[in-house]
C-alpha positions, 0 to 999 in steps of 0.5 A: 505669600501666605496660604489662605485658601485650599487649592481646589481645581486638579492640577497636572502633578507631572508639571508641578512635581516632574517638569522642573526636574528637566532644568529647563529655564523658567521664563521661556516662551517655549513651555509645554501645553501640558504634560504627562505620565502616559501615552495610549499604549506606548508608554504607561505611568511605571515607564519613568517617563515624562510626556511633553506636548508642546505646539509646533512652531517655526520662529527663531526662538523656538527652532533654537530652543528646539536644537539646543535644549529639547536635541540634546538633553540628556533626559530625552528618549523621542520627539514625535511629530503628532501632526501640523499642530502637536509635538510630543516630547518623552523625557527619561526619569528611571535614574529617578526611580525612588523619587518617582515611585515616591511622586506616583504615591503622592508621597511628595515629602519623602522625595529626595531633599535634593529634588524637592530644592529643585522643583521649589528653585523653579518657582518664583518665591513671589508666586502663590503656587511657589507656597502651596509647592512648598506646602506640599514638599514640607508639609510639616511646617505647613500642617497647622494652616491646612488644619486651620483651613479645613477646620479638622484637627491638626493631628489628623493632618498628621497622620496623613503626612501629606497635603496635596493628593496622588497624580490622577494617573487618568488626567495624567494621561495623554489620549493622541494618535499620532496622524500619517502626515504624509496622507495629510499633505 
């Protein structure tokens, strides 16, 4: 896919550039409602540590997800059960510290070649968002485009070195208490 326009809406920087890094297969129904860098006071985006809030669920596929993957993967630090509703996931990232010291800046360029493969495999190369991923990853190779795009000269672009902003650390920020489910039933 070509890009032919800019993507404009905020997007969660942590489930594009972060979540991939997890292994977990995509196709899945089991995905996260969101994801992100902090939680209230516990955790805060310099804690390495990804948040994960996935709907609670009881069928089969989801239960097996649950004991195979989410159990015993070896990112996982805690799994909260929030309420009836909302699981909460926190995931270990501090083996990754130059990548997500480099992901916090929006220097998604300078992250680890390694890395930047991995979080491109996780996409369909037939989707749009596998191109405006890989925009942001290399952007060198896409600086001409973003410079058509935005009808400013593609030194400028350049000089930037980046094509898609720094993680909102506010929207990257999950605002949930969690309820005393024993007072709940």
């Amino acid at each position: 896919m070509v890009i032919d326009a800019l993507y404009r809406k905020y997007f969660q920087k942590s489930k594009i550039f972060l979540y991939p890094l997890l292994d977990i297969k995509r196709g899945t129904s089991v995905v996260p409602k969101d994801t992100y860098l902090s939680w209230n006071d516990t955790i805060n985006s310099e804690d390495m540590k990804l948040v994960c809030v996935y709907y609670v669920r009881t069928d089969q596929e989801y239960l097996k997800f649950e004991k195979n993957v989410l159990l015993k993967h070896n990112r996982l630090i805690d799994l909260v059960k929030v309420d009836d509703e909302t699981l909460v996931v926190t995931f270990n990232f501090s083996d990754l510290s130059n990548d997500w010291i480099n992901f916090l800046n929006g220097k998604y360029s300078k992250m680890n070649t390694k890395i930047k493969s991995k979080i491109l495999n996780f996409f369909d190369k037939k989707s749009g968002n596998y191109a405006y991923v890989e925009s942001y990853l290399y952007p060198e190779k896409h600086f001409q485009t973003y410079a058509n795009l935005l009808n400013v000269d593609v030194e400028m672009l350049k000089s930037v070195g980046e094509l898609c902003n720094k993680p909102d650390l506010e929207k990257e920020s999950l605002l949930l208490e969690v309820a005393d489910l024993k007072i709940l039933k």
